[in-house]
C-alpha positions in Angstrom: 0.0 0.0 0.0 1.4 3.2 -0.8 0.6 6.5 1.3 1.7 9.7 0.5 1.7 13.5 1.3 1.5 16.7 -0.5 1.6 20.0 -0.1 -0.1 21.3 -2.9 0.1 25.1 -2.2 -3.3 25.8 -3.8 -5.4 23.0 -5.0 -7.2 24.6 -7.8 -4.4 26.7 -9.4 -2.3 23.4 -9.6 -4.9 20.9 -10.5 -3.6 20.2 -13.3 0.0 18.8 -11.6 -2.1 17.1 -8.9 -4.0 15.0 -10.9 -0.9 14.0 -13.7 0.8 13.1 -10.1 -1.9 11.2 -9.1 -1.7 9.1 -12.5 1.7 8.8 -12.4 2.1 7.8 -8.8 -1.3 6.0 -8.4 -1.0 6.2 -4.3 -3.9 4.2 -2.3 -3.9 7.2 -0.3 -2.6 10.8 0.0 -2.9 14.1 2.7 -3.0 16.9 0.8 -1.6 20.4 2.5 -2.6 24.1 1.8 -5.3 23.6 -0.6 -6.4 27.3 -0.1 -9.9 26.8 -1.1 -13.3 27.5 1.2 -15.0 24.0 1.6 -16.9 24.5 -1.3 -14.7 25.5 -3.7 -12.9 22.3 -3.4 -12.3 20.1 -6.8 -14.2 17.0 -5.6 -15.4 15.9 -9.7 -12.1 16.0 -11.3 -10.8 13.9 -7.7 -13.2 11.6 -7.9 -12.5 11.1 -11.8 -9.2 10.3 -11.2 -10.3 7.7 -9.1 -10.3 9.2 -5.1 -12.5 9.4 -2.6 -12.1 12.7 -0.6 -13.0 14.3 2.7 -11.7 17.8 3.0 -11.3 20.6 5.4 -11.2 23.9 3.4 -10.5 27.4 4.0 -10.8 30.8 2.2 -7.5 31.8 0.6 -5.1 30.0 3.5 -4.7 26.7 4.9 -7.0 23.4 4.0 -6.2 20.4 4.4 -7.7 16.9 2.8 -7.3 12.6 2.7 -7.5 10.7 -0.5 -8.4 7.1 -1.2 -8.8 4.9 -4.0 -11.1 2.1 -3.7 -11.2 2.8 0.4 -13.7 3.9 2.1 -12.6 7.0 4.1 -14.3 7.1 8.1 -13.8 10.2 9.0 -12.8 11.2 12.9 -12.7 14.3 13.2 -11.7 17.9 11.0 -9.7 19.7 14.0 -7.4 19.4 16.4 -8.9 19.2 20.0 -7.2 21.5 22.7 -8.7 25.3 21.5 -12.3 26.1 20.4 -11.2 29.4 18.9 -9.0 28.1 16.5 -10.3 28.6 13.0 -7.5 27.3 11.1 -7.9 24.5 9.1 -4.4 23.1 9.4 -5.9 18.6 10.8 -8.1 16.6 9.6 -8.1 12.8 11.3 -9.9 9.2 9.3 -10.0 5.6 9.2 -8.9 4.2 6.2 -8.2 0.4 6.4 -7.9 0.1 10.1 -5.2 2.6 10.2 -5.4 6.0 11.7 -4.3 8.8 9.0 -3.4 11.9 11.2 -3.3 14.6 7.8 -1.7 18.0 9.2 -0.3 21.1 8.2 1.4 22.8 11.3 2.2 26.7 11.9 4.7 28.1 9.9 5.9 29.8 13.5 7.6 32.9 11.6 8.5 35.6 12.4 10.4 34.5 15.3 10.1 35.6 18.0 6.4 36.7 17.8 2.6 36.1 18.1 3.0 33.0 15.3 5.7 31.2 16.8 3.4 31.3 20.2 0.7 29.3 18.1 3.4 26.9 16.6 4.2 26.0 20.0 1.0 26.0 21.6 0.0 24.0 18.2 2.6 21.4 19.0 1.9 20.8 22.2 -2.2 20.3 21.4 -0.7 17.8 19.0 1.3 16.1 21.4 -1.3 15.8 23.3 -3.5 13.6 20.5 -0.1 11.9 19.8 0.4 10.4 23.1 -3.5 9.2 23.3 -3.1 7.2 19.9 0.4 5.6 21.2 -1.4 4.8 24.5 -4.5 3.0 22.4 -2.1 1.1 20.5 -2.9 1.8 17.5 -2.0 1.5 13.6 -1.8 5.4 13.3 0.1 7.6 10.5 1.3 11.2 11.3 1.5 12.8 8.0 1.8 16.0 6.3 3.7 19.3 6.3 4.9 19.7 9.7 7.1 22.6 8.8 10.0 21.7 11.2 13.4 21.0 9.6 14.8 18.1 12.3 18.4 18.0 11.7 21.2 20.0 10.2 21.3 17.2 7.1 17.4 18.3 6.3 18.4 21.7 5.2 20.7 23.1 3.1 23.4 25.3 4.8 21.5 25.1 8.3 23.8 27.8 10.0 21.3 30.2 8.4 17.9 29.3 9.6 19.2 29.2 13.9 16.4 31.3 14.4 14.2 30.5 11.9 10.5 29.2 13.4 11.7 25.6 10.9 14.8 25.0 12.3 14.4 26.5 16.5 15.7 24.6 19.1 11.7 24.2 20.5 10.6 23.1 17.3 13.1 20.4 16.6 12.4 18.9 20.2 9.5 18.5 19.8 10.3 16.4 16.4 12.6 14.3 18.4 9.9 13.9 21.4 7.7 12.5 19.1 10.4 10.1 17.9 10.8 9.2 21.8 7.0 8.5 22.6 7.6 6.1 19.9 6.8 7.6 16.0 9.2 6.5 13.8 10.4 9.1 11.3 10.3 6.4 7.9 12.0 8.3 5.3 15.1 9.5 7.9 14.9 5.6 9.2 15.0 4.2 5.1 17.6 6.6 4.5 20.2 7.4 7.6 22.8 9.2 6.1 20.9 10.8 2.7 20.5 14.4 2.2 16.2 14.5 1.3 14.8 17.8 0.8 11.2 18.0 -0.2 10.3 21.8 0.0 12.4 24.0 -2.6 11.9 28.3 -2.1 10.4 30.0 -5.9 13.3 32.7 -5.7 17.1 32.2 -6.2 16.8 29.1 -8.4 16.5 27.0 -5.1 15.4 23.9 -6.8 17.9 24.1 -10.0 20.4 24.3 -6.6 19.0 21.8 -4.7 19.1 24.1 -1.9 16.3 22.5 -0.2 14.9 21.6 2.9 12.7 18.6 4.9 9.6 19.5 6.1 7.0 17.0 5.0 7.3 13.9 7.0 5.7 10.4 7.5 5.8 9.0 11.4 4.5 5.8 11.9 3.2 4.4 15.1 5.0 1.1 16.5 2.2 -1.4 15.3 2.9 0.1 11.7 6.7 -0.2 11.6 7.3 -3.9 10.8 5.5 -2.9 7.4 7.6 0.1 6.3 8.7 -1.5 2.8 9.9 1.8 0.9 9.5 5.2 0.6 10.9 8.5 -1.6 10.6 11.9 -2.6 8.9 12.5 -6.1 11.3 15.4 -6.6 11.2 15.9 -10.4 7.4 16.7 -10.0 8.5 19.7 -8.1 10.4 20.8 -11.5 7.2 20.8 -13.9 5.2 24.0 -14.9 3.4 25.5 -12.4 4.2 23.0 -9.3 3.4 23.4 -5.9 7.3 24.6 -4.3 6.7 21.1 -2.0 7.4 17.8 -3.8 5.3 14.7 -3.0 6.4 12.1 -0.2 5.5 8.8 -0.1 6.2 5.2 2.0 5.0 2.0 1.0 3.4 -0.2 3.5 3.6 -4.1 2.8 0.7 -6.4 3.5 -0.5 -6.6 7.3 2.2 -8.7 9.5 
């Protein structure tokens, strides 16, 4: 089974490199990041033509978020993160999918730091934690995926003396990463691929991706029932080089057959 994640940076305006992705690729299922599109607005004919079911938390102009399966049904659990009534942004959305919980997120950005949106990040974090812990408790077949913008180590970004205090790469941030990693989420790309540089996020200006002057923020974490069946797993980084591309590339893992 392969599962992947995508931060599409605008679902409608790059439809057109979703969708040729999606036949390329052909993932079972995908979390799909930043689709800055209210609920309605959200492309649900042309997914469903290409073969996906959909459940989708939209938002006007920012955010959104969204799970895709083919030939699965989709149970949904629920379209925010508990922990804060008043927050509006549409950044988690939780399902069933095959006995496995898929955990789709897209957490603050954090910058500027210091500031207001760093505050959130970190408040953010630590509701997600929170949700985190409850699923590792339960046992469970569970998937953290999506854009977590948090660069981990110095390998996941190119020339990380300059992002110290940038809300990606802070100390806080990139704790919390590896607290996950100690409550027992396994990182699988980082785990398939110990000593490889993977980038999957490449800036529009300064010919970043022509540079390869990237950096990792879109991660997979699988819970300890899932990790036996971690088979493969990449970084479809050429699709970050067609026309009009999101400036995230497409992660995926593949998941053998139950143990």
């Amino acid at each position: 089974m392969k599962i992947a994640t995508y931060n599409v940076n605008g679902i409608n305006g790059r439809l057109p490199v979703l969708l040729k992705w999606l036949k390329e690729a052909s993932p079972d299922i995908v979390c799909l990041q930043e689709l800055k599109a209210p609920q309605e607005r959200f492309p649900v004919q042309e997914i469903n033509n290409a073969g996906y079911q959909a459940i989708w938390n939209g938002q006007k102009s920012w955010n959104g978020v969204a799970i895709l399966a083919k030939n699965r049904e989709i149970t949904e659990v629920q379209r925010s993160l508990p922990g804060d009534m008043e927050d509006v942004q549409s950044r988690y959305i939780e399902a069933i999918i095959d006995q496995m919980v898929i955990c789709c997120l897209y957490l603050p950005n954090g910058n500027p730091y210091p500031g207001p949106k760093f505050d959130y990040k970190l408040s953010w974090i630590k509701r997600f934690k929170r949700r985190t812990n409850q699923l590792i408790k339960m046992e469970l077949p569970a998937i953290l995926i999506g854009d977590f913008n948090i660069i981990p180590e110095p390998i996941d970004v190119y020339k990380p003396e300059r992002w110290e205090n940038d809300a990606l790469y802070r100390t806080e941030v990139r704790k919390a990463f590896k607290d996950l990693q100690k409550k027992g989420w396994l990182d699988s790309l980082r785990s398939l691929y110990p000593d490889e540089k993977i980038y999957t996020f490449w800036d529009y200006l300064y010919k970043a991706y022509d540079r390869n002057a990237g950096m990792r923020l879109d991660h997979i974490l699988l819970s300890p029932y899932l990790q036996p069946r971690l088979a493969s797993g990449g970084v479809d980084s050429h699709v970050r080089g067609w026309e009009k591309s999101s400036d995230h590339a497409p992660v995926w893992i593949e998941l053998s057959d139950h143990n």
